[in-house]
Structure formats: structure tokens, C-alpha cells
C-alpha positions in Angstrom: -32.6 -38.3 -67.4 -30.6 -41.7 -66.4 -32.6 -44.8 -67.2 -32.9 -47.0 -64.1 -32.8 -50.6 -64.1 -35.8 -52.7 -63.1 -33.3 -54.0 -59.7 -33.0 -50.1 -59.0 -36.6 -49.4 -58.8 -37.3 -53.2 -57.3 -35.0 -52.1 -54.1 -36.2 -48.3 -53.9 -40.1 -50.0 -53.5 -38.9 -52.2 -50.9 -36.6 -49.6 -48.7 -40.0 -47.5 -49.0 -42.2 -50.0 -47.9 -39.8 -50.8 -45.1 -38.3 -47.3 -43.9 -41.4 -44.6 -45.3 -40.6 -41.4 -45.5 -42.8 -38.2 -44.6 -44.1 -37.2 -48.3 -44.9 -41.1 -49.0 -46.3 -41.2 -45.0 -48.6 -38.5 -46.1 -49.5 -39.7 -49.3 -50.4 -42.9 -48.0 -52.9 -41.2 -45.7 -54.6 -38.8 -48.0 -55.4 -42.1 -49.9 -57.1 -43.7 -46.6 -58.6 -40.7 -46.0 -60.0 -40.4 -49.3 -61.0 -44.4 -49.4 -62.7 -43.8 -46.2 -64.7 -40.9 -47.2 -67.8 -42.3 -49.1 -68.3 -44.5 -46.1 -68.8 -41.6 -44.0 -73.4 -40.7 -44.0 -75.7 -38.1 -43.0 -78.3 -40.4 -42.2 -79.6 -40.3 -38.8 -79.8 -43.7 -37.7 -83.0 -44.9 -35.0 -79.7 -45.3 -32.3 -78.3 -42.3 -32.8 -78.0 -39.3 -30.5 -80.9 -39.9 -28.6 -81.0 -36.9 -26.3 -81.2 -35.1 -29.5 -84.2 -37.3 -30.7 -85.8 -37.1 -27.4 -85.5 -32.8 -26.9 -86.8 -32.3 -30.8 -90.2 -35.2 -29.7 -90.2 -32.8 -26.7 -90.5 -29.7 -29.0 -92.8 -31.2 -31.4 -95.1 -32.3 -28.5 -95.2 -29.2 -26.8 -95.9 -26.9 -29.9 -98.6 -29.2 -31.0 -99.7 -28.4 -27.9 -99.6 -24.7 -27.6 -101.4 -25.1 -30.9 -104.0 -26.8 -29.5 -104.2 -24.1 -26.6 -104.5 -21.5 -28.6 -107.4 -23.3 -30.6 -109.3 -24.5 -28.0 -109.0 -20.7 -26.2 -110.1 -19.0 -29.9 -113.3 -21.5 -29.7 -114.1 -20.6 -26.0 -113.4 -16.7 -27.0 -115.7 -17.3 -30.6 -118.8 -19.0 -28.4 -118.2 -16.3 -25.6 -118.5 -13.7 -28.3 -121.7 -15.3 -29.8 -123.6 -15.9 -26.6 -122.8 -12.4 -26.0 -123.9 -11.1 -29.3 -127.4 -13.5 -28.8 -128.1 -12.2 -25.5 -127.6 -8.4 -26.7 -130.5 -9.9 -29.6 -132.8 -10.9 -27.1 -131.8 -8.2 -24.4 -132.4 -5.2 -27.4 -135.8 -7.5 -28.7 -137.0 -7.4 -25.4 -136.8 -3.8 -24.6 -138.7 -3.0 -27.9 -141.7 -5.4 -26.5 -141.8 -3.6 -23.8 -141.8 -0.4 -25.7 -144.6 -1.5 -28.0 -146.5 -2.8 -24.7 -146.2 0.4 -23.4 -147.1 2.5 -26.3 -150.2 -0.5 -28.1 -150.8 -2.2 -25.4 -151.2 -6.1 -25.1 -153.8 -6.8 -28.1 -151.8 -4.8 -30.4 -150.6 -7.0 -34.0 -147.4 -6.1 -33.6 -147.7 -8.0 -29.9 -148.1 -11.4 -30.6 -145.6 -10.9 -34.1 -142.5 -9.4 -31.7 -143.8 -12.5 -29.0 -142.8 -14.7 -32.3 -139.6 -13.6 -33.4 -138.2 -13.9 -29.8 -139.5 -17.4 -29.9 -137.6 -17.8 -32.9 -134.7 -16.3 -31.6 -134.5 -18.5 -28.7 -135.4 -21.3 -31.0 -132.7 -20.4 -33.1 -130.1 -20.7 -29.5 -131.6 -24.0 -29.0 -133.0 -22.4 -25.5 -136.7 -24.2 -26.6 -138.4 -23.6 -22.8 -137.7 -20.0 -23.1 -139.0 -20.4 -26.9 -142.1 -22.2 -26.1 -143.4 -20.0 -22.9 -142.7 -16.5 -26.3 -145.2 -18.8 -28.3 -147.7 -19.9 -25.4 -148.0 -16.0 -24.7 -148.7 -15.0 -27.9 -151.1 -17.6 -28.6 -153.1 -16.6 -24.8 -153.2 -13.0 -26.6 -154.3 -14.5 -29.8 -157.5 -16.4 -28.4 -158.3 -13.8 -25.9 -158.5 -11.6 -29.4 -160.4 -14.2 -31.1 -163.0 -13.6 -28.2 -163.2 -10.7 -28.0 -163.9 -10.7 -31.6 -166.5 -13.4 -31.0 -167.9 -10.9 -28.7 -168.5 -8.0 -30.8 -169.8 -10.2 -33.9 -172.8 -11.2 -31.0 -173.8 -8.1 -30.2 -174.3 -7.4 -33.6 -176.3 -10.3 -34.4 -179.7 -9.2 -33.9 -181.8 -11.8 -31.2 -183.8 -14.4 -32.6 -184.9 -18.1 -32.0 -182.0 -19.5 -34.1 -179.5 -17.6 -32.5 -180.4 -19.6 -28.7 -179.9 -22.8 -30.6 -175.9 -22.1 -31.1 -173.3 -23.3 -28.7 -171.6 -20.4 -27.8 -169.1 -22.0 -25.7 -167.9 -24.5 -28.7 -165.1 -23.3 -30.5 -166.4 -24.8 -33.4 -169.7 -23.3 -33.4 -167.9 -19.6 -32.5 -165.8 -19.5 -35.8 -169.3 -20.6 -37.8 -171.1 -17.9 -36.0 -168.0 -15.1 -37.3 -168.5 -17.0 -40.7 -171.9 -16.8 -41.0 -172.9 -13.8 -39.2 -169.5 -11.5 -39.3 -169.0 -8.3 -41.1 -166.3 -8.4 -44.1 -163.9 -6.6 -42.4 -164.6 -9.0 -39.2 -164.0 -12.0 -41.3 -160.6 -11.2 -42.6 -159.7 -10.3 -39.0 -161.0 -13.3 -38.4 -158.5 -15.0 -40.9 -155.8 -13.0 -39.9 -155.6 -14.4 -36.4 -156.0 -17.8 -38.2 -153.0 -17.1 -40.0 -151.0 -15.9 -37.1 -152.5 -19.4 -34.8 -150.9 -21.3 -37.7 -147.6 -20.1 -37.7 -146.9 -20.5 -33.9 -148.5 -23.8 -34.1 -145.8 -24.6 -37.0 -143.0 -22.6 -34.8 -144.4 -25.2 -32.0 -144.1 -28.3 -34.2 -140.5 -27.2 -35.6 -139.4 -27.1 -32.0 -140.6 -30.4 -30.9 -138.9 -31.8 -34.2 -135.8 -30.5 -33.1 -135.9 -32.3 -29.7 -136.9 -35.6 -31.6 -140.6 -35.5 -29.5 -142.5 -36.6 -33.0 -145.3 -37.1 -32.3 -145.8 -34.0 -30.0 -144.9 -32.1 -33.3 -147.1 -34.4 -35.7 -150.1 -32.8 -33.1 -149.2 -28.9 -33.7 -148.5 -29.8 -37.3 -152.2 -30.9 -37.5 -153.3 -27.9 -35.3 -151.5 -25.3 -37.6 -152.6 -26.9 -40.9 -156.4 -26.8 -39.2 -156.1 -23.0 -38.6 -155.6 -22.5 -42.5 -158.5 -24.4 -43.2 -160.7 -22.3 -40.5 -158.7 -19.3 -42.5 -160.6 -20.9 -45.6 -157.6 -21.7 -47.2 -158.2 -24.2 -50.1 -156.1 -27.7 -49.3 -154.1 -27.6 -52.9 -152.6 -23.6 -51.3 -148.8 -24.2 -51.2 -149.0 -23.2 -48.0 -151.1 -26.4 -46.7 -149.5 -28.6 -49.1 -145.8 -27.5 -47.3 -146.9 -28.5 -44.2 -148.3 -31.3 -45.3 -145.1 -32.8 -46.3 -143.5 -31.6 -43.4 -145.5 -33.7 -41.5 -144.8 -36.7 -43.8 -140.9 -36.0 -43.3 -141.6 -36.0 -39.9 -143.7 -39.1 -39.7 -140.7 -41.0 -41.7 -137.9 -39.7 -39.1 -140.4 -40.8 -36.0 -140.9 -44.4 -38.1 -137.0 -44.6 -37.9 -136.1 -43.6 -34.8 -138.8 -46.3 -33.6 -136.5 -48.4 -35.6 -133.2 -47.9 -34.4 -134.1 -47.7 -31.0 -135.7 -51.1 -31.5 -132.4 -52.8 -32.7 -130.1 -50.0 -29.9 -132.7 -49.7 -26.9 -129.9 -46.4 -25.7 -130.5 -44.5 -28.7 -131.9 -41.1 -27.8 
């Protein structure tokens, strides 16, 4: 190999730099190339290609929406499904009324109890009309028992002075007169009508609580809790003492919806 002087390699650079030839040509631009490659990003920057920004919002929006579609039409198809399935409840509850109708007739037990659990069902659906007129029917069935009771239990009392001194028209003085003068098998029919007075009275209440008319269910909270004390039960029976703070729970929420609609007059 011939050693070349430092003027030899000085003039070679120079006729390079002046008159390139293809190798250094391509040399030269692999090495810009290279330079200008880290420059080069993937990042999508807020300017760029906005058709492509604009199409993929486009998509986004409309599967969110197709989402919601297909939400909204499972809810509609869920309630559908339920109102069906309530309706078949009350449409197969009713036919067996009528079947027991049919087969007890109206002063039957099992009357005013299948007269209940379609007022609970209907409750229950938040249809309370339909609920209360279940509940005023089985409580018509229930007095019209309770006289009939009454009736009996006086035609077995034999006549005498004290006898013309009772009211016989006061309700009061007619469950004394089954007390005092009843057979034991007449008194704890007696209670047993009490019993069943109580619970619609309490089935009454509950549905007045749920439409917010306190003091309508305060009344039939009373009226239930009075029925188990004509049914002699004693006022420490868990039964009462339920009800009775029922009717404090109740007497709190009418105390503060007084309140709120003091300070928001258009609060319901």
C-alpha cells in the first residue's frame, strides 16, 4: 500500500466536494436520511388528518348510540315482560276467586283471605285504587259476618230486663254482648274476624304510606291496632307493639315532609 501525502488526500477532499461522485452521492444521502429519521413521530397531532378524526367521532357516536338503543329496547322488553307476568298473577288470582265464590260462596274464610292477597298484589304493582276497592270488599264481607255473628249470639241469649237495656245498634256495645254472652267457639270466631279487620286495616295504612297521605295511614294504623285489642290481645303482644312503631316511623316521615315542604312549598 503507497503512503499518500497529506496535499494528496487535501486535493482528493476538495475535487469530492466539488465534482461528487455516485457512491459518495449516495452516501451522503443515507446519512440525511438516517439524521432525519428520529425526527420523523407517530403521534397524531390535534391538526392532523381531520376527516380521519371526524369519521372515527362519527363511529364512536353512533355505536354509543346503538348501545343505548339496544338498552333502552331490553328495558321496554324487561317491563313488557313483567307487566305481562303481573297481569297473568292477577288474571290466574282472579279466576281462583271466582272458583272459590262459586264452590264457598261469599262468607267463606278463604273469601276475604284471596280478597287480600290480590290487594297485595296490586299493592305490590303500585295499582293502589284497584288495591284498596280488593280490601274495601273484603272488609264489607268481614262486617256483614261479624253481624251475622251478632245475630246468632242474640238469639241465644235468653230475654230478660237487662238484655232491652243494650244498644244493639252500637258497635261497641255488639262486640261486649259476643264477649259477655257468646259461646267459646263464637268468641274465637269472634277474634278471628278481629284478626283478619286488623290486617286489612294495616294493608290500608301501608298503602296510604306509600302515597305519602300520613295521616290517612296514622287513622287505619289506629283502626288495625284497635281490632287486636277487641281480639283481646294484651298491648305488650309483638304484634301491637309492631304496629306501634310503625305508626311512630310514620308520624316522624309526616313531621318531615311538613318540614321540607315548609322550606320547598313544590315538594310532593
Amino acid at each position: 500500500m503507497v503512503a499518500r501525502s497529506g496535499t494528496e488526500i487535501e486535493a482528493q477532499t476538495t475535487q469530492e466536494k466539488e465534482f461528487p461522485t455516485q457512491s459518495t452521492k449516495n452516501n451522503t444521502h443515507m446519512h440525511e436520511q438516517s439524521a432525519a429519521e428520529p425526527m420523523e413521530t407517530h403521534t397524531v397531532s390535534p391538526t392532523a388528518s381531520p376527516i380521519r378524526t371526524i369519521h372515527k367521532d362519527k363511529r364512536d357516536h353512533s355505536q354509543i348510540k346503538e348501545r343505548s338503543n339496544i338498552q333502552r329496547q331490553t328495558s321496554d322488553a324487561e317491563s313488557i315482560e313483567d307487566e305481562q307476568h303481573n297481569n297473568h298473577s292477577v288474571k290466574e288470582m282472579q279466576e281462583a276467586l271466582d272458583i272459590q265464590l262459586r264452590k264457598y260462596g261469599r262468607y267463606h274464610n278463604c273469601i276475604t283471605r284471596s280478597l287480600h292477597a290480590l290487594a297485595l298484589e296490586y299493592k305490590k304493582q303500585g295499582r293502589f285504587d284497584k288495591a284498596k276497592s280488593f280490601l274495601k270488599e273484603a272488609q264489607d264481607i268481614l262486617d256483614e259476618r261479624l253481624e251475622m255473628m251478632i245475630a246468632e249470639v242474640i238469639q241465644d241469649i235468653e230475654e230478660d230486663q237487662e238484655q232491652d237495656t243494650l244498644d244493639l245498634h252500637s258497635g261497641s256495645s255488639k262486640f261486649v254482648l259476643v264477649k259477655d254472652y257468646a259461646s267459646n267457639v263464637t268468641k274465637r270466631y269472634f277474634s278471628h274476624l278481629m284478626e283478619e279487620k286488623s290486617a286489612l286495616y294495616s294493608c290500608q295504612a301501608n298503602i296510604y304510606r306509600k302515597r305519602k297521605m300520613f295521616k290517612e295511614a296514622m287513622d287505619y294504623y289506629v283502626k288495625s291496632i284497635n281490632m287486636l285489642v277487641e281480639a283481646d290481645y294484651p298491648g305488650d303482644s309483638p304484634r301491637v307493639a309492631m304496629l306501634v312503631r310503625i305508626m311512630k316511623r310514620t308520624d316522624t316521615e309526616r313531621k318531615s315532609l311538613e318540614k321540607r315542604r315548609t322550606i320547598f312549598p313544590t315538594t310532593t
